[in-house]
Each structure stands twice: as structure tokens, then as C-alpha cells.
KEKOL-465669 format. One line per 5 residues: number of its first residue (from 0); for each residue x, y negated, z of C-alpha. Coordinates in pm, 1 decimal. Last residue first. Layout:
residues N
NUM = X,Y,Z ~ ...
***
This chain:
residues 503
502 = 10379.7,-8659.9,-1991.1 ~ 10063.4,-8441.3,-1936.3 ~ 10222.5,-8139.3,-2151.4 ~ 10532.1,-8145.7,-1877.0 ~ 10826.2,-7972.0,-2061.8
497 = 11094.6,-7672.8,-2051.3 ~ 11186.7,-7563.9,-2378.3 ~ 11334.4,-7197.2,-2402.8 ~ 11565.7,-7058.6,-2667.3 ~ 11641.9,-6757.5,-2820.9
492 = 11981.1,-6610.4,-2986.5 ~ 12036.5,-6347.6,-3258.8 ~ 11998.7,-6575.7,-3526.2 ~ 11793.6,-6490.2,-3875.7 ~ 11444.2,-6587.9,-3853.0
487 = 11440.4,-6773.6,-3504.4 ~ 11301.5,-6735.7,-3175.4 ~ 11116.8,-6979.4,-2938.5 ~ 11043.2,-6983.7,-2597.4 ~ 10792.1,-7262.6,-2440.4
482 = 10699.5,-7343.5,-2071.0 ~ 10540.0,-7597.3,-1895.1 ~ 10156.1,-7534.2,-1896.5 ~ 10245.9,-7148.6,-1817.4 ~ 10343.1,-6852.9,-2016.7
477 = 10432.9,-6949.5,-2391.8 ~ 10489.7,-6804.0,-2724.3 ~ 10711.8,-6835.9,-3084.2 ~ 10784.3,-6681.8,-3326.3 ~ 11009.6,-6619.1,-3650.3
472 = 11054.1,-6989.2,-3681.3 ~ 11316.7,-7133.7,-3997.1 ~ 11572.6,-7125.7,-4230.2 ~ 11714.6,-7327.6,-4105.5 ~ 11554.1,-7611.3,-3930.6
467 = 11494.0,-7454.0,-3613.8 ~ 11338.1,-7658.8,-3327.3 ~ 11194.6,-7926.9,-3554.5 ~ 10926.1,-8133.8,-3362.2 ~ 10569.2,-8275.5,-3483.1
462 = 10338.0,-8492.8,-3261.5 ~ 9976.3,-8543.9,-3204.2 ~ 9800.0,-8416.3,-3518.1 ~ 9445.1,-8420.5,-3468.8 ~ 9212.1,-8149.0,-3523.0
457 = 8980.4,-8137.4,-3833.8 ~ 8612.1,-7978.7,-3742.1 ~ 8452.9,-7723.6,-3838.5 ~ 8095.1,-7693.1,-4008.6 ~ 7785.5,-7607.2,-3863.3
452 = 7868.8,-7553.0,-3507.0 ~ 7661.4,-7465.7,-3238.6 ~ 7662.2,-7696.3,-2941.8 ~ 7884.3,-7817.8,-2641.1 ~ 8125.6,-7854.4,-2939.1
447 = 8546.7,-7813.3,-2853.1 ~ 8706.7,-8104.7,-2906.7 ~ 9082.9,-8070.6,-3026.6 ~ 9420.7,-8230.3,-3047.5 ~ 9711.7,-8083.5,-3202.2
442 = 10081.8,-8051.0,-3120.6 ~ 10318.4,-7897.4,-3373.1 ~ 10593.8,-7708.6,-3379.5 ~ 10826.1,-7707.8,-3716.8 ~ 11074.7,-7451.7,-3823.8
437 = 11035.6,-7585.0,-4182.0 ~ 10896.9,-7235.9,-4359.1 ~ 10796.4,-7026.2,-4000.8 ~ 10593.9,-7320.4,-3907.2 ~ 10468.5,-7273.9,-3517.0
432 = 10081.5,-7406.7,-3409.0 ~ 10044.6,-7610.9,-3044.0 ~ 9721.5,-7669.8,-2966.5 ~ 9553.4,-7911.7,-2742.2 ~ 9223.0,-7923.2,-2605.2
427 = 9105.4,-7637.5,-2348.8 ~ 9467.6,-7623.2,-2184.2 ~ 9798.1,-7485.8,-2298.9 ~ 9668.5,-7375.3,-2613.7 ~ 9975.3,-7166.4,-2811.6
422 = 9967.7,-7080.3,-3243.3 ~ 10155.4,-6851.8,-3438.9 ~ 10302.6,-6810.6,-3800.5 ~ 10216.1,-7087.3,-4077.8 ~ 10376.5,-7084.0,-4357.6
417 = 10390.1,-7494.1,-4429.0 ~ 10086.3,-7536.5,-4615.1 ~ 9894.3,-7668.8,-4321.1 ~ 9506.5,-7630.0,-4351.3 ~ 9353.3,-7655.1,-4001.2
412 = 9015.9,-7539.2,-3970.8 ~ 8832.7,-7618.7,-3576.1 ~ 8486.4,-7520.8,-3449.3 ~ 8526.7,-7229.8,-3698.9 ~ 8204.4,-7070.4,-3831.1
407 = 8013.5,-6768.6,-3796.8 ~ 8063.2,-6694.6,-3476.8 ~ 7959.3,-6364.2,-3318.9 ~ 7696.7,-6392.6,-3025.4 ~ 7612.3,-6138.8,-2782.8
402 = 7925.8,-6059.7,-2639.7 ~ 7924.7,-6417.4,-2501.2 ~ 8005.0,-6756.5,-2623.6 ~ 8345.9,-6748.1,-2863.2 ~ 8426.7,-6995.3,-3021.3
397 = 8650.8,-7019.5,-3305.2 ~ 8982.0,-7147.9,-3404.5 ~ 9093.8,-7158.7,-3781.5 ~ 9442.5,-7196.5,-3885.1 ~ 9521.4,-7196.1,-4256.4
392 = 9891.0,-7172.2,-4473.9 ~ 10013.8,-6804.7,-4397.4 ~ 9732.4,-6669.6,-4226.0 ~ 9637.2,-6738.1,-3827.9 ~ 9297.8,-6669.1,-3644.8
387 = 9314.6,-6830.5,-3290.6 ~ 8969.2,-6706.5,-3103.9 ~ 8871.1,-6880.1,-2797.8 ~ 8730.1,-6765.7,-2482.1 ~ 8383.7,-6953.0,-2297.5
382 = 8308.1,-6810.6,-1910.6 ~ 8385.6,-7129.3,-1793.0 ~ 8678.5,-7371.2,-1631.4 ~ 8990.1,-7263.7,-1767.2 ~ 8893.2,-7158.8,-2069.3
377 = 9078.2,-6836.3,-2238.1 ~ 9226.4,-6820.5,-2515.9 ~ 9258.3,-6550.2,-2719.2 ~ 9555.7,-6534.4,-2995.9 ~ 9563.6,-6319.5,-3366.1
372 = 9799.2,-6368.7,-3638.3 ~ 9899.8,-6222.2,-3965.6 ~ 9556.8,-6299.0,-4152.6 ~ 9609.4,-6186.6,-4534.5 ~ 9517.6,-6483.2,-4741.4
367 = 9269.2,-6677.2,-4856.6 ~ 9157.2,-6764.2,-4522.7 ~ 8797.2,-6948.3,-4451.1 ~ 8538.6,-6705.9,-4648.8 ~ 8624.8,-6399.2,-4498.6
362 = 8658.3,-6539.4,-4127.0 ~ 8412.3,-6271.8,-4014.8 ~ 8308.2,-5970.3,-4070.6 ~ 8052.2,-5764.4,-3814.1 ~ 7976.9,-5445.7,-3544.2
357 = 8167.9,-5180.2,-3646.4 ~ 8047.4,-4869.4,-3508.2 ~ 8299.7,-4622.9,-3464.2 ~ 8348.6,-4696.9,-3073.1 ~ 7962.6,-4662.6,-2978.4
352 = 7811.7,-4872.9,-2928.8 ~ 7999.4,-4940.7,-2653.4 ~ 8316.1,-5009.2,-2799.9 ~ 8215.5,-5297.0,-3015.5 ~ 8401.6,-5364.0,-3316.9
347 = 8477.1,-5705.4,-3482.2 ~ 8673.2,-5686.5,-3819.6 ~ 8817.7,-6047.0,-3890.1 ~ 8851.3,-6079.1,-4254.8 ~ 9201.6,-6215.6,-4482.8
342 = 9378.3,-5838.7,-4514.1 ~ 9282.6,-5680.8,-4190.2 ~ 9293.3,-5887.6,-3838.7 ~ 9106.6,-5687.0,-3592.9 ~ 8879.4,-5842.7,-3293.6
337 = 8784.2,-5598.3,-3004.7 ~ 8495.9,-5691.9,-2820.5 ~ 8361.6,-5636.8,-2452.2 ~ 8380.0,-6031.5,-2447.4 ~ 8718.0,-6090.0,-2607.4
332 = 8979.1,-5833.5,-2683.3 ~ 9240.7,-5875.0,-2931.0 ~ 9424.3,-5712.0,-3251.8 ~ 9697.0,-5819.9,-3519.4 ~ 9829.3,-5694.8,-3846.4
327 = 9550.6,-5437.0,-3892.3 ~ 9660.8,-5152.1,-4112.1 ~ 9497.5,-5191.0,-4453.8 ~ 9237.3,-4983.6,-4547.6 ~ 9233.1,-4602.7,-4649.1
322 = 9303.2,-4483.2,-4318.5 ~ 9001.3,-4607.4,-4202.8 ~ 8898.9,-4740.4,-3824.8 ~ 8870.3,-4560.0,-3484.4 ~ 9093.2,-4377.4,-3273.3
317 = 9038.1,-4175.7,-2917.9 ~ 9217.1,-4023.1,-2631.9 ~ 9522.8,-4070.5,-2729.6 ~ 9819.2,-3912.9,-2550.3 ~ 9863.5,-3811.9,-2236.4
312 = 9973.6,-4118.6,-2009.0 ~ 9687.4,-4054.2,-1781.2 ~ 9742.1,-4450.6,-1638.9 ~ 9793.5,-4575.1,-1987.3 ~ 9503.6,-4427.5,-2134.7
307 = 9539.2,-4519.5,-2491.6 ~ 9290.6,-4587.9,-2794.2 ~ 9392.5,-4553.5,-3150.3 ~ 9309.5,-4850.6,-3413.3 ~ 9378.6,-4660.1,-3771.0
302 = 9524.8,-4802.0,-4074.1 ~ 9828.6,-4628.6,-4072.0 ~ 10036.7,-4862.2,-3964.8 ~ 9855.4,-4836.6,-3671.4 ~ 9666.6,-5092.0,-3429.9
297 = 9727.7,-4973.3,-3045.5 ~ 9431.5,-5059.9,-2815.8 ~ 9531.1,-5023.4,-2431.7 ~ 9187.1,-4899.2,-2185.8 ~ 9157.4,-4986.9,-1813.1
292 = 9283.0,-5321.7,-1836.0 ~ 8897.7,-5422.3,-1746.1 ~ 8923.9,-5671.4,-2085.2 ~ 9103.2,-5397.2,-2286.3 ~ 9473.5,-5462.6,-2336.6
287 = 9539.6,-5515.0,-2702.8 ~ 9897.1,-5403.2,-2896.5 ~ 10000.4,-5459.4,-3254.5 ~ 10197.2,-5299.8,-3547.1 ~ 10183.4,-4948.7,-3402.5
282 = 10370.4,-4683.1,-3606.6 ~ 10201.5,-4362.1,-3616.7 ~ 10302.1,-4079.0,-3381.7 ~ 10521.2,-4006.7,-3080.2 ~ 10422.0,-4126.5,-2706.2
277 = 10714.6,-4181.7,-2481.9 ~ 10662.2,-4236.7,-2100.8 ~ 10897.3,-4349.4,-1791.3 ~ 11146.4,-4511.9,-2014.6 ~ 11435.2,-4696.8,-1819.5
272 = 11473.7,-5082.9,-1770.3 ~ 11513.8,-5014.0,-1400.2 ~ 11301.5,-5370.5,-1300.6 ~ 11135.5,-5377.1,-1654.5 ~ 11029.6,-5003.2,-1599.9
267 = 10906.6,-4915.1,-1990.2 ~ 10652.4,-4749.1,-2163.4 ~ 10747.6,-4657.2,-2523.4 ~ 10568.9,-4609.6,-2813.6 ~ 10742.3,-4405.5,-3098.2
262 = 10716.4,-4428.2,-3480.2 ~ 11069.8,-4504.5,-3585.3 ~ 11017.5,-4853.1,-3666.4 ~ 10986.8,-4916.2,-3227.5 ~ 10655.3,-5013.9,-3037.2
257 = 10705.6,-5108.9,-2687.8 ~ 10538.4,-5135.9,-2401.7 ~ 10602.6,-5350.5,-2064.8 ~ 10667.0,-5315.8,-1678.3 ~ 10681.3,-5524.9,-1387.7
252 = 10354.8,-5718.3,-1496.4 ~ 10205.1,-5367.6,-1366.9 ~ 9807.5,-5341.8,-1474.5 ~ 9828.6,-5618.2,-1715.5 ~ 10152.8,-5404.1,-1941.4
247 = 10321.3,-5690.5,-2105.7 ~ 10359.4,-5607.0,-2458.5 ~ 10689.9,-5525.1,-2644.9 ~ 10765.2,-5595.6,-3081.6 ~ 10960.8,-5413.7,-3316.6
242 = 11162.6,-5189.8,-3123.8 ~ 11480.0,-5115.1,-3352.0 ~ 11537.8,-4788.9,-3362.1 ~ 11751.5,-4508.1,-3139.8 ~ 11749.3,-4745.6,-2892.1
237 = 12055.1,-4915.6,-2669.8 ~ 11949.5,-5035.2,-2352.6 ~ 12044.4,-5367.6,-2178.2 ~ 12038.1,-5531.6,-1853.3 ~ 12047.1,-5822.4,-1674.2
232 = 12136.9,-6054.1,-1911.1 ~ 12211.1,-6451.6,-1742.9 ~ 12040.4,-6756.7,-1879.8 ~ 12076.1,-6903.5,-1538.9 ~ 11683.0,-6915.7,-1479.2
227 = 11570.5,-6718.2,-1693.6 ~ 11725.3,-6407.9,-1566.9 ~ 11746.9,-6199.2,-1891.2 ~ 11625.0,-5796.7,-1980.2 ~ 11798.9,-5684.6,-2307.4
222 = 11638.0,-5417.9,-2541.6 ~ 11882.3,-5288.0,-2874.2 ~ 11878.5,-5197.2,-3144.2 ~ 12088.5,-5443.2,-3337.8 ~ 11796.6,-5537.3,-3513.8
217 = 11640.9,-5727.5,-3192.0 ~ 11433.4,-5673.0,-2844.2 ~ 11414.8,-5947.1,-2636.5 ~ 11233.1,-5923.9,-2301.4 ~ 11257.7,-6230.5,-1994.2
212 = 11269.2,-6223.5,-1626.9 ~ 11123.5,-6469.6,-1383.3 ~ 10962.2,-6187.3,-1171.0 ~ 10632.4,-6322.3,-1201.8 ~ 10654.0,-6465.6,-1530.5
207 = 10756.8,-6118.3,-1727.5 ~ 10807.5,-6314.9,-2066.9 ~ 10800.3,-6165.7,-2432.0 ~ 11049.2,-6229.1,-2698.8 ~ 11078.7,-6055.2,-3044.6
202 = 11237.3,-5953.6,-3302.7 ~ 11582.1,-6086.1,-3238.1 ~ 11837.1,-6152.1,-3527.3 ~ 12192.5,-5965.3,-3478.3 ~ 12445.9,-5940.7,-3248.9
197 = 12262.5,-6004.8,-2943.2 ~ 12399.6,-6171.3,-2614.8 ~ 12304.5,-6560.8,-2625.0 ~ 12033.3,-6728.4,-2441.0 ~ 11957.1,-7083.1,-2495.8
192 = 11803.1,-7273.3,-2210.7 ~ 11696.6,-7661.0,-2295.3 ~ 11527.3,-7889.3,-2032.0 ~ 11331.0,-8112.1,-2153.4 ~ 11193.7,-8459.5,-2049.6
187 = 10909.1,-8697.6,-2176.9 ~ 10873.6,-9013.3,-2090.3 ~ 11071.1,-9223.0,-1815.7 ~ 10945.2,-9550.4,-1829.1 ~ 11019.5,-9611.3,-1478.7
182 = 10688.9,-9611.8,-1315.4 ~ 10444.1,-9655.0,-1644.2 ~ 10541.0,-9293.1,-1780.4 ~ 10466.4,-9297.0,-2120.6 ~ 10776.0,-9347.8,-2329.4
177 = 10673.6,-9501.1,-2632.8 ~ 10577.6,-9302.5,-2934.9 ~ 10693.8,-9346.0,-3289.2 ~ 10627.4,-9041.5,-3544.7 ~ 10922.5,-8897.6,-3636.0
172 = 11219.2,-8928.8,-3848.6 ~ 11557.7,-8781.0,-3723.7 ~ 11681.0,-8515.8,-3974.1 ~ 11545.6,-8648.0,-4292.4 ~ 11695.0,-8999.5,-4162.4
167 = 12026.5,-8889.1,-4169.0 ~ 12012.4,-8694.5,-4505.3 ~ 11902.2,-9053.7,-4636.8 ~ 12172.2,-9249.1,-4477.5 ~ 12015.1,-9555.9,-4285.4
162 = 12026.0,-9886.0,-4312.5 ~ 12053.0,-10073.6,-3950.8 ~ 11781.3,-10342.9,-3925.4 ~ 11541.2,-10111.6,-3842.8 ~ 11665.9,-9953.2,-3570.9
157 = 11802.5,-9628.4,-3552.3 ~ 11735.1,-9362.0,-3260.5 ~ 11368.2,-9541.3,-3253.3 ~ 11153.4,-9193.0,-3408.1 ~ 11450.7,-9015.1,-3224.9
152 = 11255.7,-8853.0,-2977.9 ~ 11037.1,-8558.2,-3157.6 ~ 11245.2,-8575.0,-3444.0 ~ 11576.5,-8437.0,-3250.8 ~ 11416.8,-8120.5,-3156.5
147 = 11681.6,-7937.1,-3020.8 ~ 11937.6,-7689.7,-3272.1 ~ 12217.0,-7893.9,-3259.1 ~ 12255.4,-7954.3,-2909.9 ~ 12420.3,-7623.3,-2819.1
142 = 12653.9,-7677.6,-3060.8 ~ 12820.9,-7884.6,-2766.9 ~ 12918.3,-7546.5,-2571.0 ~ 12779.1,-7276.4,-2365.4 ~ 12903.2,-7122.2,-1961.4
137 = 12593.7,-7128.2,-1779.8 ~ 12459.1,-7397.7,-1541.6 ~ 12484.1,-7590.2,-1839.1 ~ 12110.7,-7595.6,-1929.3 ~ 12115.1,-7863.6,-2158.2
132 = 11888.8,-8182.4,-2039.3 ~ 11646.4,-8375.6,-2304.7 ~ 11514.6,-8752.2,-2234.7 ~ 11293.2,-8862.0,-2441.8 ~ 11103.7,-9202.9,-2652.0
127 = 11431.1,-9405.4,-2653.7 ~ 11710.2,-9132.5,-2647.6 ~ 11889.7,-8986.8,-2332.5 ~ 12053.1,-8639.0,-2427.7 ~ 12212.3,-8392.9,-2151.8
122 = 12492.3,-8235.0,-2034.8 ~ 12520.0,-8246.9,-1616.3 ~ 12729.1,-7956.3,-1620.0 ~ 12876.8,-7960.3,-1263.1 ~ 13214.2,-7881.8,-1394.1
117 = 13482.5,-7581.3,-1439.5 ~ 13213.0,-7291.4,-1307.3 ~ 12954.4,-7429.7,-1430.5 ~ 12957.9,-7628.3,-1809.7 ~ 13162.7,-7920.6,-1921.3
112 = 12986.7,-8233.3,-1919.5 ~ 12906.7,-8360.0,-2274.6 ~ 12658.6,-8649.9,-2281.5 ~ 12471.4,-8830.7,-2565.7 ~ 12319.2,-9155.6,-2544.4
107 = 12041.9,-9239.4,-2773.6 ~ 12000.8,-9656.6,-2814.8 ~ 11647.8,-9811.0,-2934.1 ~ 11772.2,-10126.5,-2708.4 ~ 11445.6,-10127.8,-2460.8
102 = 11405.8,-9745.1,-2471.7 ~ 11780.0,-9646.9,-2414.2 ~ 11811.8,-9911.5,-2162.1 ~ 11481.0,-9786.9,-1939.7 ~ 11668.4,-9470.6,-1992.5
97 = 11984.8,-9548.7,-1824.1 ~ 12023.5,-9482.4,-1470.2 ~ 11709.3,-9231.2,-1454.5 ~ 11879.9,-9030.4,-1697.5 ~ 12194.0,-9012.6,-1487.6
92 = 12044.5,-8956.0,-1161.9 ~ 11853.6,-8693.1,-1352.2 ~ 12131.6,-8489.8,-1421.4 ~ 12297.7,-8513.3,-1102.8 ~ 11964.5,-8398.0,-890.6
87 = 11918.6,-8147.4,-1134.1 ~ 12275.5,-8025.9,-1113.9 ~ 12226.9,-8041.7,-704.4 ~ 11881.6,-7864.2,-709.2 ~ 12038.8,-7566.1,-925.4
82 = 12341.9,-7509.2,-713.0 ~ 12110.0,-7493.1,-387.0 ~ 11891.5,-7269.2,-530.2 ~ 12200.1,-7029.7,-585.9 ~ 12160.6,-6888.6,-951.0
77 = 12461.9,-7040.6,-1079.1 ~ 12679.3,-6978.5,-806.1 ~ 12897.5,-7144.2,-566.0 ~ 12825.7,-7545.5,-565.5 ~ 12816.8,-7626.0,-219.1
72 = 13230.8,-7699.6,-325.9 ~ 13055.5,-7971.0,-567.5 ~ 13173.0,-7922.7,-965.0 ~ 13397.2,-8222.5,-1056.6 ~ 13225.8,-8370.9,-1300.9
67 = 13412.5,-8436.7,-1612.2 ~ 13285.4,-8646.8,-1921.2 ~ 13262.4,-8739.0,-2271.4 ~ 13004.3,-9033.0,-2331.2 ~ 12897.7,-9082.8,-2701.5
62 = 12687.2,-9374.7,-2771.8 ~ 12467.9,-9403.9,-3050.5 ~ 12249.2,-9694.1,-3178.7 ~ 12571.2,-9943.2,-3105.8 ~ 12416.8,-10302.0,-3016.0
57 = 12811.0,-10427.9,-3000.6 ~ 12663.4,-10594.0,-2710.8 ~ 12642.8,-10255.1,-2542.6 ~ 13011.3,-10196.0,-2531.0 ~ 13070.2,-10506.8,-2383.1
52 = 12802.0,-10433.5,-2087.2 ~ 12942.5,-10111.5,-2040.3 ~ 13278.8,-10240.4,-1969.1 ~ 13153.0,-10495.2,-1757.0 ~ 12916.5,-10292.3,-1558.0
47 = 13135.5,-9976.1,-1495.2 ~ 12917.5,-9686.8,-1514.4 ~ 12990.1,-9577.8,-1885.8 ~ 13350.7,-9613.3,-1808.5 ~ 13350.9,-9311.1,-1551.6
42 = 13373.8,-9031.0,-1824.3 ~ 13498.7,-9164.6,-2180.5 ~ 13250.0,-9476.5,-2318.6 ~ 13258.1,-9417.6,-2689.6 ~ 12987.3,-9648.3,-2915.5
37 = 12871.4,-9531.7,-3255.4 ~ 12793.9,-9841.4,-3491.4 ~ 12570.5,-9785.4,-3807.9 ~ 12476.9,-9493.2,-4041.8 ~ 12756.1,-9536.6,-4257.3
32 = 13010.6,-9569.0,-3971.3 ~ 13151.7,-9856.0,-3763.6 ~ 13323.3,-9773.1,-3477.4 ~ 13297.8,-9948.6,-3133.9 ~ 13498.0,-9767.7,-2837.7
27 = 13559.0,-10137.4,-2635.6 ~ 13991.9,-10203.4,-2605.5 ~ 14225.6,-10237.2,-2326.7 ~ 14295.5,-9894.3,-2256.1 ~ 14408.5,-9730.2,-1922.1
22 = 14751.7,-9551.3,-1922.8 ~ 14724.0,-9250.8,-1704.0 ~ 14676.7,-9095.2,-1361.7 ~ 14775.1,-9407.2,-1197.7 ~ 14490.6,-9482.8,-1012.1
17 = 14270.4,-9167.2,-1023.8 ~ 13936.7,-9272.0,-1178.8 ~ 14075.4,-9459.2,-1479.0 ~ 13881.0,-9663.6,-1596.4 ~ 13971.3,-9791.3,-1954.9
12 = 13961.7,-9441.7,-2111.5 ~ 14167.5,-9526.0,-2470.7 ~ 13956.4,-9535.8,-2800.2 ~ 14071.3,-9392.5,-3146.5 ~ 13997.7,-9512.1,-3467.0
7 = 13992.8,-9376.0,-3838.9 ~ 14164.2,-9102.6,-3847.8 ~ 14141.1,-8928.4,-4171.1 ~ 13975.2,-8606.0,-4223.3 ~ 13804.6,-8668.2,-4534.9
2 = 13502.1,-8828.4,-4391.5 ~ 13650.2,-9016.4,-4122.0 ~ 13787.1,-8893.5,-3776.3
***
């Protein structure tokens, strides 16, 4: 269909699987559009070598390829290991079959398989830098493409000598970046989960990695537990509030807090989903496990950092801080420390000395504005953590040594300008920081100094995606090297981004 409706071509299956079954056509699926030629290969066609070879001398730089699996009768459930193994083992028999031509012709080939229980769902995009799967085991549907991060593959998804519409190329510009496996030239590949089930925008996500399960909680009031590995809810509770945001409990990863708008904190049984202990009073605006576990830090709206017991589940048993200041956005603990983000400083206080003694400022003279984000990371092969300090348009990262010794100054100062909301490290050197304004993730390179620092440095950017375009990234977080779950500003689903950082 044109423009206005109109039809402007149609195309005929010319291999029929089923002799018989229907008319075949005699013509290639070439159609010329304002952005170039879009090829249509229906089902079986795409694997015939003549037909495909016709088609591809058209040099289309999309090709569309409608299809039907028949699901396998091993095939029973989603969640069977053995259903899982055979749609990967279909999906990437694909890929593999035609991503060396994708990256040699600059050609993106997009594939609709209907989802499990009516196909195998072997949906999945093959572009020249990427190769991106949709996680069909599920019952979803084609606009479950729209939202993946087209710019970080389709740098080559029109070639030069094609002109291209300017909304077109807003969409699909990106940095170019050949695929980098050296075997088969494979690159980069996703898998894309999107989980569905609220009726209004989530608030946030959290991930119980052990047990495979996911938390949202959203502003329909509701908790849902989800199987991540067939998208499935478990469970859900209805609140009396909206819970604002949950924390994984480190003593029991089976069970998780929650702060809510009405004031209450909740602990929760993520296997039953059911409260086991309510605690009335301020509203918290960020959890903090101490380092021993021992000890949960709860930063008030009020102002206030109170101190919870969560094994004698009776109350507070301490609180430091000012009512008169402003309520600490965000809170961590990092060497017997506890970090506070207030207005555009870092408060450090140090427990032991004793809990009302507040220790130094820092990060004063770096953000402008009110800090909204802190993250710890911790190194992999010392005793060193990191600091992530986040306002809306500056990123700083700092180094952290021993309780000792404060820093002064940033190893790393990104300046973005694009509302900046959250930040992930994978490993000691890259950094992945979320846009809430464009919806953008990026990937950063850094070196962190064997000695002190007396002035940061610039990381590198690596690579920029779009995951939600509009109107944007609410958050954003991560529980292994190959994992990434996203949320956005105004849709009551989430999605998850499987990857390999090395690749």
C-alpha cells in the first residue's frame, strides 16, 4: 500500500510448500519506495536459491519475509527447556544463513513468524552490523519491533547511493561498526523480551536473578512477579498505593522491600508475594543495605536517613540527618560509609563515629544540579568500589580506596545534556548511562588511574542506541554481564535486552 492508501503492488508466493495448495507467482517482490527498494520473499521463497538470488540483484536495502513455522510436536510449552533450545536453534539457523549477506550487501531482513502456540516463532531482525531475535515464545505481535534499538545496527541499513528520507534517517543513523566476530561475521545479537500486563506506566523494575523472576510495581497499584524467561506473570497484588520503588533484600534474594506514596514500607515474600512486615511512617525515597547486610538505611522524605533492623522487624532503631534539608534522593554504602545525594553535594557519614557525625562534602563543585542518582560498583578483581553520581545533565564517577580516604575529584566527568537518569558498569571499564529526554543508552569507555587523580578524565563514547524514543527512559538496571531491562516514562510495559558486552 502507498501513501494514501492505494495499492501499489502486490507479490504472489512463488514456492509453494504444499504442491498444489495455491497458485504460485511468477514475479520477484521488488517495490520501489522513497527510501529505496523493499524486497518480499513470503515463507519458503527466501531459501530457494534462484528466487532469492533475483530478488537480491534488485540490491533491495530491506527485505520483508512473512512466514509460518509449523511449531514441532516436542514443542509443548513455553517454558519447557526443550521448547526454548529448539526456537533458538531455529532462530539462529536463520541468522547464521544470512548474515554474512546482510553485512556484505548493507541489506536488513526482517522476519515475522507467528508466535508459540500457532508457530515456532522464529521472529527476528538480521541487519549488517546485528542480529536482534523477538522473544516469540509468548503470544505478541509485529509492534513488538518498533520499540528496539534500530540505530545501534542500522548505521549500513541504507547505502549510500540510495537517498534517504530525512525522518528515515533520524531514526536509523548510527555510528558504523562492522560485525566483530572473525568466524562467521556474526556481531552482535539480542534477544528482545517485552512484558505486558499493567494498565498504566510502571515505576519500577527490579530483578530476583536467582530465581529468574522479575518485580514491577506501577500507577495502577499494583505489584506483579514475571518468569523471565517466557515473559509470563506469576502473580499480582493489588495495593492500597502505588509502591514507588522495591529493593532486593541481600540477606533473602527471595524477598524484597518496598516503599509505597502512602508512607508504608513493606517486606515482601517474592515466592508467596504476601507481606510478612509493614512499617508505617515517613515516606522513603531510597533504600541502602549496609555492607555486613546487617543494618537497611531508608532515606525519608522528610529529610531524615532512619536505620532498620530487618531481622527484629520492630521499627527503627535509629535516624540521622536534618529535617530542615532536603530529603536525600539516593543513598549507598561503600567502605563502612554511607553516601547521600542532597540537592547537588554528596553527604558522606560514617556510622562508627558515631552515626550523627558527618564525616565530609563532596561533588559540590562538579553538578549544578540536584543529584538524582546514586550506583556502587564494585571491582572485580580488588578491594577498589566506585561511586556513580548522576544529575540531570553530568555524570561523575569516583574512586573509592578505603574508608580512609574520601575523593576529592572524579576519575571520570561526563557532561551530556540529554537528562541524564542512571548509569550500569558491567566490568571495571565500560559504562553504560540512560537518557530520560531522547531514550538513549550509551556505552562508554573508561581507565581507571593506578594513582591519585588531579583532574578527571573524559570517557569515550562507544556506541549510542534508542530503546524508547518517545517520550523517553524512566530507568533502567542490570544483573549480570548479559542482561539489561528497561522501562519507559509513560507505557505500562518493560523490556529486557539480552547481549554479550565482549561481542
Amino acid at each position: 500500500m502507498g501513501p494514501q492508501g492505494q495499492i501499489t503492488g502486490s507479490y504472489r508466493k512463488r514456492k509453494p510448500t504444499i504442491e498444489g495448495a495455491h497458485l504460485a507467482g511468477t514475479s520477484v517482490g521488488i517495490f520501489d519506495t522513497e527510501w529505496g527498494k523493499v524486497g518480499v520473499m513470503i515463507c519458503f521463497d527466501i531459501e530457494n536459491a534462484d528466487i532469492f538470488d533475483e530478488t537480491l540483484s534488485h540490491q533491495p536495502f530491506l527485505l520483508l519475509n512473512p512466514t509460518w513455522i509449523p511449531r514441532p510436536n516436542l514443542v509443548k510449552r513455553p517454558t519447557d527447556s526443550m521448547s526454548i533450545s529448539i526456537w533458538r536453534n531455529a532462530s539462529e539457523t536463520m541468522s547464521r544463513q544470512f548474515e554474512h549477506i546482510c553485512a556484505s550487501t548493507h541489506m536488513t531482513i526482517v522476519r515475522c513468524d507467528p508466535p508459540f502456540p500457532y508457530a515456532l516463532g522464529s521472529s527476528q531482525i538480521i541487519g549488517p552490523n546485528s542480529t536482534i531475535y523477538a522473544g516469540c515464545m509468548t503470544q505478541t505481535h509485529l509492534s513488538a519491533f518498533i520499540p528496539l534499538p534500530l540505530n545501534h545496527f542500522a548505521a549500513n541499513l541504507v547505502p549510500p547511493s540510495v537517498p534517504t528520507h530525512s525522518s528515515l534517517n533520524t531514526i536509523m543513523r548510527g555510528p558504523e561498526r562492522e560485525r566483530t566476530d572473525p568466524k562467521d561475521k556474526v556481531g552482535n545479537r539480542y534477544v528482545v523480551r517485552r512484558f505486558a500486563g499493567h494498565t498504566a506506566p510502571l515505576l519500577h523494575v527490579n530483578l530476583l536473578d536467582p530465581i529468574m523472576k522479575a518485580i514491577t510495581t506501577s500507577t495502577d497499584s499494583t505489584i506483579k512477579i514475571w518468569n523471565v524467561n517466557t515473559t509470563e506473570c506469576v502473580s499480582t497484588v493489588k495495593l492500597a498505593a502505588p509502591a514507588l520503588r522495591t529493593h532486593i533484600s541481600i540477606q533473602d534474594r527471595n524477598s524484597f522491600w518496598t516503599t509505597s506514596i502512602d508512607s508504608t514500607v513493606s517486606l515482601w515474600d517474592a515466592n508467596k508475594l504476601a507481606s510478612s512486615y509493614t512499617l508505617d511512617g515517613a515516606q522513603v525515597l531510597a533504600f541502602a543495605d549496609s555492607e555486613d547486610a546487617a543494618m537497611l538505611y531508608c532515606a525519608s522524605k522528610d529529610g531524615k536517613i532512619r536505620v532498620l533492623d530487618p531481622r527484629a522487624k520492630s521499627g527503627y532503631v535509629s535516624e540521622f540527618g536534618d529535617e530542615s534539608e532536603t530529603p536525600a534522593l539516593s543513598v549507598v554504602t561503600a567502605h563502612s560509609h554511607i553516601y547521600a545525594a542532597q540537592n547537588n553535594t554528596i553527604k558522606v557519614w560514617d556510622p562508627r563515629n558515631p552515626l550523627t557525625s558527618l564525616s565530609c562534602v563532596i561533588g559540590h563543585d562538579r553538578h549544578s544540579s540536584a543529584i538524582t542518582t546514586l550506583r556502587r560498583i564494585n571491582s572485580r578483581h580488588n578491594h577498589d568500589q566506585m561511586l556513580v553520581s548522576i544529575s540531570d545533565d553530568t555524570l561523575c564517577l569516583w574512586k573509592l580506596i578505603n574508608s580512609s580516604s574520601i575523593p576529592r575529584i572524579p576519575i571520570a566527568h561526563i557532561t551530556s545534556g540529554t537528562a541524564l537518569i542512571d548509569a550500569l558498569s558491567l566490568d571495571e571499564s565500560h559504562l553504560f548511562t540512560a537518557s530520560a529526554k531522547h531514550g538513549n543508552i550509551d556505552l562508554y569507555h573508561y581507565d581507571t588511574p593506578t594513582t591519585p587523580t588531579t583532574a578527571p578524565a573524559t570517557p569515550t563514547l562507544l556506541h549510542r542506541c534508542t530503546i524508547h524514543s518517545e517520550p523517553g527512559l524512566r530507568g533502567i538496571g542490570s544483573n549480570n554481564k548479559e542482561r539489561i531491562y528497561t522501562w519507559g516514562t509513560s507505557e505500562p510495559t518493560w523490556r529486557m535486552f539480552f547481549f554479550s558486552l565482549d561481542r
